[in-house]
PADREN-247684 format. One record per residue (C-alpha): residue number from 1; chain; x, y, z. Coordinates in Angstrom, 3 decimals, decimal comma. Layout:
<nodes>
  seq  mol        xx        yy        zz
  NUM    A         X         Y         Z
...
</nodes>
This chain:
<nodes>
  seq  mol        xx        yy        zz
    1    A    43,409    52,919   130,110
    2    A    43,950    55,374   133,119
    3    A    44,428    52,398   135,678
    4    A    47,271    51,303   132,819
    5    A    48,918    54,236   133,018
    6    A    49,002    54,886   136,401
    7    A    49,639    50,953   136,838
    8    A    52,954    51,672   134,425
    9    A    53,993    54,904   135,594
   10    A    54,250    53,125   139,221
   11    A    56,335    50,274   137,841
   12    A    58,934    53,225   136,124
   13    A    59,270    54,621   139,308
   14    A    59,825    51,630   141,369
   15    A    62,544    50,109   137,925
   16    A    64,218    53,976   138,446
   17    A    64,297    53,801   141,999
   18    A    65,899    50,105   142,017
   19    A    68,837    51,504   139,112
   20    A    69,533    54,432   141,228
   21    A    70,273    52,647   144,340
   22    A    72,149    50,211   142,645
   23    A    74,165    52,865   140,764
   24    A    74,856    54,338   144,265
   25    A    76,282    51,055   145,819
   26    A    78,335    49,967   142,649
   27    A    79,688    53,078   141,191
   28    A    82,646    53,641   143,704
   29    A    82,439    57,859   143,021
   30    A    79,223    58,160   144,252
   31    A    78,951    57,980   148,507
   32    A    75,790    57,274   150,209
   33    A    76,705    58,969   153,374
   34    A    77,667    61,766   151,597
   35    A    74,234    62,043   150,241
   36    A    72,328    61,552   153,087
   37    A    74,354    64,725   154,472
   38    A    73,534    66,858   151,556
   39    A    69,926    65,658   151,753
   40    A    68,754    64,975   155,064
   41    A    66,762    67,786   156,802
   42    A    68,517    69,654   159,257
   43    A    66,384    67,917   162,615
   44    A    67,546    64,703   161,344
   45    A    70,961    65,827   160,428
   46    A    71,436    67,597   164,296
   47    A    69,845    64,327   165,710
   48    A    72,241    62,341   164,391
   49    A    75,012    64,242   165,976
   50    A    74,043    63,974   168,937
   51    A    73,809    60,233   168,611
   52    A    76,769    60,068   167,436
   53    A    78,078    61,747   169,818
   54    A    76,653    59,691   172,830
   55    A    77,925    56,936   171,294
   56    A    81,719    57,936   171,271
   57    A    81,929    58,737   167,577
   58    A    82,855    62,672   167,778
   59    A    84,182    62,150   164,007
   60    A    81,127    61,503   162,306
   61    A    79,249    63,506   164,452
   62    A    81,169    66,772   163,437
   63    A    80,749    65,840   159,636
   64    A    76,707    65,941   160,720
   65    A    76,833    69,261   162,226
   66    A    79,120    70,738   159,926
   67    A    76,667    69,397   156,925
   68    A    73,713    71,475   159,155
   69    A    76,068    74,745   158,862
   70    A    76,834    74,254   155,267
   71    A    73,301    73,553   154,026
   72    A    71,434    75,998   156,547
   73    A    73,318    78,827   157,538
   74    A    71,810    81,632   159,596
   75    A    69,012    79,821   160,785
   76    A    68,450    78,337   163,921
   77    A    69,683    75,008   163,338
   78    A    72,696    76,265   161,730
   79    A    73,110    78,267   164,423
   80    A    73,043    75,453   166,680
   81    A    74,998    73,237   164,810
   82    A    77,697    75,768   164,966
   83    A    77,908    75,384   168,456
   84    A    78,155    71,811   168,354
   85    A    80,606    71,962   165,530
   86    A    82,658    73,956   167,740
   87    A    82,909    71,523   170,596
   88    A    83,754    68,514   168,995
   89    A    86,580    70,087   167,400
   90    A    87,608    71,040   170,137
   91    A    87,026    67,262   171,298
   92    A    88,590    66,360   168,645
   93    A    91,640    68,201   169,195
   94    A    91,248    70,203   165,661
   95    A    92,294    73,072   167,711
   96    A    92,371    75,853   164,821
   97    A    89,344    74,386   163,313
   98    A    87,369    74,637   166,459
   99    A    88,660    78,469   166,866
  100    A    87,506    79,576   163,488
  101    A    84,239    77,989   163,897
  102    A    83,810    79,142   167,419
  103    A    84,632    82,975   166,220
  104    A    82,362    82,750   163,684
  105    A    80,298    81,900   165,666
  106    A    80,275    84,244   167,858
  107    A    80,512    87,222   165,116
  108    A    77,442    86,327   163,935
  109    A    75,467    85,433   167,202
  110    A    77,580    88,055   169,864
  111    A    74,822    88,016   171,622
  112    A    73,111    84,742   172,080
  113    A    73,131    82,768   174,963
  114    A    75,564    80,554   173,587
  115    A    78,160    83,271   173,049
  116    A    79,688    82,949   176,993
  117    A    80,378    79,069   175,981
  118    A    81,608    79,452   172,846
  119    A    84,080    82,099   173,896
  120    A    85,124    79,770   176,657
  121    A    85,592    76,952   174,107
  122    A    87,886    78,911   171,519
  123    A    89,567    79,592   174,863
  124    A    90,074    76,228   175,745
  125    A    91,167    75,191   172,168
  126    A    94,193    77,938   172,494
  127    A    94,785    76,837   176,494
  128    A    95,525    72,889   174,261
  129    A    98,185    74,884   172,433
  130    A   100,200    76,135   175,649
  131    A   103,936    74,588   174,837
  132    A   106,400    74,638   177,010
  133    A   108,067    77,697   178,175
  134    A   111,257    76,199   175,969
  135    A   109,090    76,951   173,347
  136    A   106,786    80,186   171,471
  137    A   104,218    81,432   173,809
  138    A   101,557    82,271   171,117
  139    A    99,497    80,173   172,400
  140    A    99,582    81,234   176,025
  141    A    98,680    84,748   174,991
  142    A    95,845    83,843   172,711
  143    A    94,441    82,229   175,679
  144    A    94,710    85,505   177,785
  145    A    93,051    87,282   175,469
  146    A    90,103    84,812   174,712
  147    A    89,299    83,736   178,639
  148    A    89,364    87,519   179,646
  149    A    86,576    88,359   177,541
  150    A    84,465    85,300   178,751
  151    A    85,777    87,465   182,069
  152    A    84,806    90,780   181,194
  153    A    81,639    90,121   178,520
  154    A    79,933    87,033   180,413
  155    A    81,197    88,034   184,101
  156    A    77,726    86,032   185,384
  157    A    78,124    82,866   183,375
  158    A    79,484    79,681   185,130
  159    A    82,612    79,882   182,757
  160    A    84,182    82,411   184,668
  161    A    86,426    80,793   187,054
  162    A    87,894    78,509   185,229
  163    A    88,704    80,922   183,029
  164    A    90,561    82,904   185,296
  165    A    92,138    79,641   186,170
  166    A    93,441    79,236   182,803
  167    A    94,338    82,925   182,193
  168    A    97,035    81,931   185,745
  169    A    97,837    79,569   184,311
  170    A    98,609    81,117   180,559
  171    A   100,544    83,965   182,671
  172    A   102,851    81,645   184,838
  173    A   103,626    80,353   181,132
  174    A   105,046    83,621   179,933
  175    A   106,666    84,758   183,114
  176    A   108,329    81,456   182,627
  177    A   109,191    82,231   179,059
  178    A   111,097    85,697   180,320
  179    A   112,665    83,766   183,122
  180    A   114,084    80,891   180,884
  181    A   115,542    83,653   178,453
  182    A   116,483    85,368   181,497
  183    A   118,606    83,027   182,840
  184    A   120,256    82,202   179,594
  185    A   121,690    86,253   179,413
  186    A   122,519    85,839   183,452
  187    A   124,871    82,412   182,188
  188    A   126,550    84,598   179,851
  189    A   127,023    87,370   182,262
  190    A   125,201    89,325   180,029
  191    A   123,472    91,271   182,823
  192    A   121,474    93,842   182,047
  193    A   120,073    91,619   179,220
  194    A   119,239    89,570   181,861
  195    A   117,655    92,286   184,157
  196    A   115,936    93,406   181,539
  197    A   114,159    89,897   181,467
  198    A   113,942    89,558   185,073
  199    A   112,570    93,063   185,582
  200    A   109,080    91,977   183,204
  201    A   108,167    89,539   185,702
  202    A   108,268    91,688   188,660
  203    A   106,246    94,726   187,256
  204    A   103,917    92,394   184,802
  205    A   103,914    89,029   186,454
  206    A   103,875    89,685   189,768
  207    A   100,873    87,573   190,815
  208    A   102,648    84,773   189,058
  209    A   104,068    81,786   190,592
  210    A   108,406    83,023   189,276
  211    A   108,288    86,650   190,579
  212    A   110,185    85,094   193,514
  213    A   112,737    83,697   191,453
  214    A   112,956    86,776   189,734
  215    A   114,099    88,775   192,812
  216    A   116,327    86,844   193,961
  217    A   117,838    87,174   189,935
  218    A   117,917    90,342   190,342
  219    A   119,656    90,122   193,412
  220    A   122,129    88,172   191,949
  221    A   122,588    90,324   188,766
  222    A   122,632    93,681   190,338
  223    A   125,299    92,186   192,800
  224    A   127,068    90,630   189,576
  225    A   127,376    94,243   188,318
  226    A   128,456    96,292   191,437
  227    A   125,005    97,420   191,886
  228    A   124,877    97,206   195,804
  229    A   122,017    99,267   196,413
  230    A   119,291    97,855   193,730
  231    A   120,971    94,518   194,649
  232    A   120,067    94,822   198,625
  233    A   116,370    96,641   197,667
  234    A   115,557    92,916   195,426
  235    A   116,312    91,098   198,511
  236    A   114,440    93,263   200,875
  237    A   111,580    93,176   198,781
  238    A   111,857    89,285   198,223
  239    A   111,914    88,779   201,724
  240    A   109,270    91,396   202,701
  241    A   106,661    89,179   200,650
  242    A   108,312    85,857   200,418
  243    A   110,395    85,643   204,241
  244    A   110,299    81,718   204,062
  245    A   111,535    81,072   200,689
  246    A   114,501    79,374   199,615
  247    A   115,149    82,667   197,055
  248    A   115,404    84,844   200,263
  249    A   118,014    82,564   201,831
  250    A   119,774    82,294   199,248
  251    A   120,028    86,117   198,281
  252    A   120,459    86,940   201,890
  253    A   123,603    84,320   202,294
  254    A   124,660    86,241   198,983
  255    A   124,739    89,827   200,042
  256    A   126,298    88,580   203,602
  257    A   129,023    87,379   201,603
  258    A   130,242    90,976   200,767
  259    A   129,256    91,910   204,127
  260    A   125,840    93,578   202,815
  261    A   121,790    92,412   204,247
  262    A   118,587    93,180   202,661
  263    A   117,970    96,978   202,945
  264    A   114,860    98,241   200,543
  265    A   115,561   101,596   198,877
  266    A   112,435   103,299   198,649
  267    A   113,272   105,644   195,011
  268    A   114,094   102,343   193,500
  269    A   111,730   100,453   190,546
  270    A   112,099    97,622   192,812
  271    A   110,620    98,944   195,901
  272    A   107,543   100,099   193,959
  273    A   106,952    97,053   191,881
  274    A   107,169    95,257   195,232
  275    A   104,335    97,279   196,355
  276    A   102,045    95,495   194,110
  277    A   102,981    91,731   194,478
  278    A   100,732    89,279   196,197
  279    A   102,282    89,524   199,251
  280    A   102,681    93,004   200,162
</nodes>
């Protein structure tokens, strides 16, 4: 009678198991892959990934680590898969996405030895959303912010030069942003609008690649207005750090025009911005 039983409780099972996958492949609200996510151990789950990943598929591979996170958070495999989740995002150009995860990262592991390269990947995910200078510069200063503390909290991790490289890069972007709206006022002879612009490069961009522009705007703006003196300092100080550029000429042949040169006035903002550019 016990061998029945058994023999019969065996057959159930095996009848049960047969409905259920059936039910799964026919009833069209039910998804297998789904449940293999919400089932699956973690190992598996994180294995998968990075299959899935090797093979090209970045898509499915971020549903896999993302299930990992969901199902296991704050263990080690959620922590891992947070990291993962982060880059293919990122991959993936899911920009945002890839920053939230990445911060959450790294507020609740600020000290692993992840952190340094998921701080350098939410940088990366704002240095995607640079736009052109034409455009907000959100982006540009988001990317600042981020890649200087991969500078300043990981300042031993092999992340750190590119971030500076981006950071450069973020900066020429909003020295270019003052510049473009800078040369809009200077159009419309609206000029100390335009100084105004012009003068933000020179004392907060000056490693940038437009401060030379930007003196020689000033030249041209303080000449504009009558302003001899400031006028002749901008091109002194242009051509002290920047003697073979085409800016120089330029704002030399301007000021010998009205029978001026390049003469640097010492008292003058100018002279001790100049101080602190790259070529001084």
């Amino acid at each position: 009678m016990r061998k029945a039983a058994r023999i019969a409780a065996v057959s159930l099972l095996l009848v049960g198991t047969g409905v259920l996958v059936s039910a799964c492949q026919s009833d069209p609200d039910i998804d297998i892959t789904k449940l293999g996510l919400a089932t699956d151990p973690p190992e598996q789950l994180y294995n998968q990934g990075l299959a899935n990943m090797k093979a090209g598929n970045l898509s499915e591979a971020s549903k896999k680590f993302d299930a990992i996170d969901k199902q296991n958070p704050f263990t080690e495999w959620g922590r891992k898969a947070l990291v993962m989740s982060t880059f293919t995002k990122y991959r993936l150009g899911r920009n945002d996405e890839a920053v939230a995860t990445g911060n959450r990262y790294l507020k609740q592991y600020p000290n692993s030895d992840d952190s340094a390269y998921v701080q350098y990947l939410v940088g990366l995910s704002y240095s995607k959303q640079i736009a052109d200078v034409t455009q907000d510069q959100k982006a540009a200063r988001s990317t600042i912010d981020a890649m200087q503390k991969v500078v300043d909290n990981y300042p031993k991790s092999e992340y750190v030069e590119d971030a500076q490289a981006k950071i450069r890069f973020a900066r020429d972007q909003l020295a270019g942003k003052e510049m473009q709206i800078g040369r809009y006022y200077l159009e419309r002879k609206e000029y100390l609008a335009a100084i105004s612009r012009f003068r933000t490069v020179v004392e907060q961009f000056g490693t940038t690649n437009q401060v030379e522009e930007a003196l020689a705007r000033l030249t041209e703006s303080y000449y504009a207005m009558g302003v001899m003196e400031e006028a002749q300092t901008a091109a002194a100080v242009l051509g002290h750090n920047y003697p073979d550029s085409q800016w120089y000429a330029d704002s030399f042949k301007l000021l010998k025009s009205g029978g001026l040169e390049p003469r640097e006035n010492r008292g003058s903002w100018i002279s001790r911005a100049g101080a602190k550019l790259i070529g001084a």
